[in-house]
C-alpha positions in Angstrom: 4.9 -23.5 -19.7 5.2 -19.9 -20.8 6.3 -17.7 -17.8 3.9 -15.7 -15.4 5.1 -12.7 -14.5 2.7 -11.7 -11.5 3.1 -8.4 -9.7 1.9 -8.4 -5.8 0.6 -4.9 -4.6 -1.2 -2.5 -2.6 -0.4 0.9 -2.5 -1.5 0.9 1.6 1.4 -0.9 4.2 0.8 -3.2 6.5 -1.5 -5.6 4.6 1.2 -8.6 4.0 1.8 -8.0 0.3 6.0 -9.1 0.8 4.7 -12.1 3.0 2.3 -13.3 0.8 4.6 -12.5 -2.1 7.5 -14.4 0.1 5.2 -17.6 0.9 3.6 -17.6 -2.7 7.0 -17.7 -4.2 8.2 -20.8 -2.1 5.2 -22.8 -2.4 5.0 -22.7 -6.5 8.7 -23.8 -5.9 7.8 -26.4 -3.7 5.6 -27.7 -6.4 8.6 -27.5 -9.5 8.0 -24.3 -10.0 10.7 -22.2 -11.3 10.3 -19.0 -9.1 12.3 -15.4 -9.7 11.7 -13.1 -7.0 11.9 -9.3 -8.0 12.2 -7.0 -5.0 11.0 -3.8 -6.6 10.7 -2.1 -2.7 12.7 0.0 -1.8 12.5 -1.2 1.8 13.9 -4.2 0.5 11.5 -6.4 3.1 11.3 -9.4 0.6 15.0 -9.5 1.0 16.0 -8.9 4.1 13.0 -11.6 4.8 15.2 -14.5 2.5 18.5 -13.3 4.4 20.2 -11.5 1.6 22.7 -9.2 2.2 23.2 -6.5 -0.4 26.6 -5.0 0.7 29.0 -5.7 -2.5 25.6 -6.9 -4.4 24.2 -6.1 -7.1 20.7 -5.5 -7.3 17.6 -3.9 -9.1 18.7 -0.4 -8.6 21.8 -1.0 -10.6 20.2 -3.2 -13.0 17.4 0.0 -13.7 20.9 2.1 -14.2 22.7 0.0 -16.6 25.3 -0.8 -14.2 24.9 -4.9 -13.9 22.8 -7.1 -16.6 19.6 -8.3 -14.7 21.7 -12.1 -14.7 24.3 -10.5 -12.4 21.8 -9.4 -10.4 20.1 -12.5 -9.2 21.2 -14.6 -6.4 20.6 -17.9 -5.6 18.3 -19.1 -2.9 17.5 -22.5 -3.2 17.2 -25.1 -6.2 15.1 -23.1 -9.3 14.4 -20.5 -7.0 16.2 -16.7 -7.1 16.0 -13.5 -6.2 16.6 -10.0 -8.1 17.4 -8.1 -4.7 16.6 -4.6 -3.2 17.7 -2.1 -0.8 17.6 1.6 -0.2 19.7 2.5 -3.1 15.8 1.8 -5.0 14.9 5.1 -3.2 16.6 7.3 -5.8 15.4 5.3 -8.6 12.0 8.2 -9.2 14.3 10.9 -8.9 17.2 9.2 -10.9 15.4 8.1 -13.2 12.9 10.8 -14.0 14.3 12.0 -17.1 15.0 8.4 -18.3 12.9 8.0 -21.8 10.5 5.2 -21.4 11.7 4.8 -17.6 8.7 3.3 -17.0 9.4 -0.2 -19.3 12.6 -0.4 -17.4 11.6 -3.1 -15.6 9.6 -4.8 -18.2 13.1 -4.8 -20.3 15.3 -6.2 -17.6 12.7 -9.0 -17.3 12.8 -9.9 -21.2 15.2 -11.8 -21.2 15.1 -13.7 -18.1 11.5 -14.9 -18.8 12.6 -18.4 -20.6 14.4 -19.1 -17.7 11.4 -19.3 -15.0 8.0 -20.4 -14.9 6.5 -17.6 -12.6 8.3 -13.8 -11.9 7.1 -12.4 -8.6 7.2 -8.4 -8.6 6.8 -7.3 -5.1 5.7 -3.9 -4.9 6.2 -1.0 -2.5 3.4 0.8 -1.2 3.4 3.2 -3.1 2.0 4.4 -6.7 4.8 5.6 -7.9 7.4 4.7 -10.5 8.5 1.2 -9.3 5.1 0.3 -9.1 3.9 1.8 -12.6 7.0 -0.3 -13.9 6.1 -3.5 -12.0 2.4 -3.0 -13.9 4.0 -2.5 -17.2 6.0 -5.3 -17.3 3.6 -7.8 -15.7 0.7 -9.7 -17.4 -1.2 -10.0 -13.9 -1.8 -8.2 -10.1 -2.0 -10.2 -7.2 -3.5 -7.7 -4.8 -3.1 -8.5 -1.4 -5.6 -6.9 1.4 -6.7 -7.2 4.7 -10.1 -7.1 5.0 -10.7 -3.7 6.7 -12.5 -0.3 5.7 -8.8 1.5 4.6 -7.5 -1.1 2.5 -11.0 -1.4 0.6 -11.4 1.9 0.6 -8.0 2.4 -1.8 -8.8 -0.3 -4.4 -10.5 2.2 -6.5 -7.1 4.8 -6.5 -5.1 0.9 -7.8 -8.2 0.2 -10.2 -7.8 2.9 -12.0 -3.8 2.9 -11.8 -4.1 -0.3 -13.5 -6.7 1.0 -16.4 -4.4 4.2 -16.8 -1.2 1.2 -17.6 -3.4 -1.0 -19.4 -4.3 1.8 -21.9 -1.1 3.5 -22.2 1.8 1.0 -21.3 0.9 -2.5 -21.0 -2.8 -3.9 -22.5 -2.3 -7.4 -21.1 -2.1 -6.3 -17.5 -5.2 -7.6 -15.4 -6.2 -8.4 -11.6 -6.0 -11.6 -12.2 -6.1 -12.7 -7.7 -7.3 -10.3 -4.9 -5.8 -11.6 -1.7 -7.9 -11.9 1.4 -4.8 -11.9 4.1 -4.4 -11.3 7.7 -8.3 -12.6 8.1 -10.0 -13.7 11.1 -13.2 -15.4 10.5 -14.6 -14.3 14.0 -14.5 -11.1 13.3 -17.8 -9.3 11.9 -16.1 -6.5 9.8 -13.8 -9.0 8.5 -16.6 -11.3 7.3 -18.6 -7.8 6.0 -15.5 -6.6 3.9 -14.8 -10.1 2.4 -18.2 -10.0 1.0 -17.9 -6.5 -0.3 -14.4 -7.6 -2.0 -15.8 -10.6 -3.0 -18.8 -8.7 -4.7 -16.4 -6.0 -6.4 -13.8 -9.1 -7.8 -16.6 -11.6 -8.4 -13.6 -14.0 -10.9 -10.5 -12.8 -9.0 -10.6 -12.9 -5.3 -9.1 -16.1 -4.4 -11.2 -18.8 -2.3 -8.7 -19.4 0.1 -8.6 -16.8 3.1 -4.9 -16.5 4.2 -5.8 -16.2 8.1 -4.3 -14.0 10.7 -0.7 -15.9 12.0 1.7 -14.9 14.2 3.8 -17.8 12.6 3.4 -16.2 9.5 4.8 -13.0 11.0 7.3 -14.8 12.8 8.9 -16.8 9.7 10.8 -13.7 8.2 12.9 -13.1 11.1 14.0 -16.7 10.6 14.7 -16.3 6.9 11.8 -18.7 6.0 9.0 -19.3 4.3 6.0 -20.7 6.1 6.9 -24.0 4.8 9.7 -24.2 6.4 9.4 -22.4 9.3 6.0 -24.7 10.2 5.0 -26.9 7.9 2.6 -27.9 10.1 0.9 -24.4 10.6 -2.6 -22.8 9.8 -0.4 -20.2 7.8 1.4 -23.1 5.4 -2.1 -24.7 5.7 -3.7 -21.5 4.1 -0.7 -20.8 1.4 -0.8 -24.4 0.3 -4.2 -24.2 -0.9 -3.9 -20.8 -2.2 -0.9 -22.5 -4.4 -3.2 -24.6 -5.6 -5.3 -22.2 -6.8 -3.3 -20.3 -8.7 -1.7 -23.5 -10.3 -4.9 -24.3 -11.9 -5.3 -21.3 -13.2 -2.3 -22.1 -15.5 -4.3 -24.5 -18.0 -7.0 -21.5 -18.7 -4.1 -19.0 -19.1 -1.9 -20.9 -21.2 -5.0 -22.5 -23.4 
């Protein structure tokens, strides 16, 4: 299958984008997926989550320099699944980089040629607008955007909407929200159930059906340096990101047709 290269964002923190970007990443794998992970945070979260430890590493900051080919970069987490790592060294990337020509397809380049290699690329994003994410958009062909289901987070879709058209007409045309993310829900909760309608209304085709509900063995997992699969298989949380797995398996058939 041709490669999906899928960035996960939200410009807000504290919604579960690396979790959800963590989880989604080991249930493709879990289903013969080959899975890249691209930690384009500067709080490196998705890899301190998958126990890597940069010291003597290579990762995307020196990949974005010129310093390491993108293949040196990657590490090894389990069997067709790898990681393109981050730490606070990614901080200086906006101010190192700002005179960079075409710093913005930096990422997009590194990818090129790694693309044959996988069949989905998982960007996760900081919060932020800013050039990591601009360059996660550029070289992706879709967004996951992952929510809670709260007034704040909502309210900020329209700043990434049009963040997204801005890229699509100047950097990248092929980049679309292609799955909004309902995570960190609880059904019993009135606002909850209001602002999953509203999302639902704005992202008719894209909001996924499954709701990733509120877990504290979710939370929990990262700390152990597992996915919710492993951590507990048996869970509401691997429960939750099985299903959303499936969904975004079948939407391979339409995107490759």
């Amino acid at each position: 299958m041709k490669s999906r290269i899928i960035c996960v964002v939200n410009q807000k923190g504290g919604v579960g984008k690396t979790s959800c970007c963590l989880n989604i990443g080991a249930g493709l794998n879990n289903e013969n997926r080959r899975v890249l992970y691209v930690d384009a945070d500067p709080q490196g979260n998705l890899s301190t989550a998958l126990g890597i430890n940069t010291d003597n590493q290579n990762t995307l900051y020196e990949v974005l320099r010129g310093q390491c080919t993108p293949k040196d970069s990657i590490i090894n987490i389990d069997d067709g699944l790898d990681i393109i790592p981050a730490d606070l060294a990614l901080a200086a990337a906006d101010l190192s980089l700002a005179n960079e020509p075409g710093k913005e397809l930096l990422i997009s380049e590194a990818l090129l040629p790694l693309k044959s290699d996988y069949d989905y690329i998982l960007i996760d994003c900081p919060p932020s607008l800013g050039l990591m994410t601009l360059a996660s958009l550029t070289a992706s062909d879709e967004v996951f955007v992952a929510m809670s289901p709260e007034y704040l987070p909502t309210r900020g879709l329209a700043q990434l909407t049009d963040t997204i058209s801005v890229v699509q007409k100047r950097l990248n045309n092929r980049v679309h929200i292609s799955g909004v993310i309902l995570n960190l829900y609880d059904g019993r909760r009135k606002l909850h159930k209001e602002a999953a309608a509203a999302i639902e209304k704005t992202f008719p085709n894209a909001t996924f059906h499954t709701k990733i509900r509120n877990s504290v063995a979710i939370a929990e997992a990262p700390g152990f340096h597992q996915s919710i699969f492993d951590y507990r298989p048996s869970s509401h949380g691997a429960v939750d990101f099985g299903a959303l797995v499936a969904e975004i398996i079948d939407m391979e058939d339409a995107i490759h047709e």
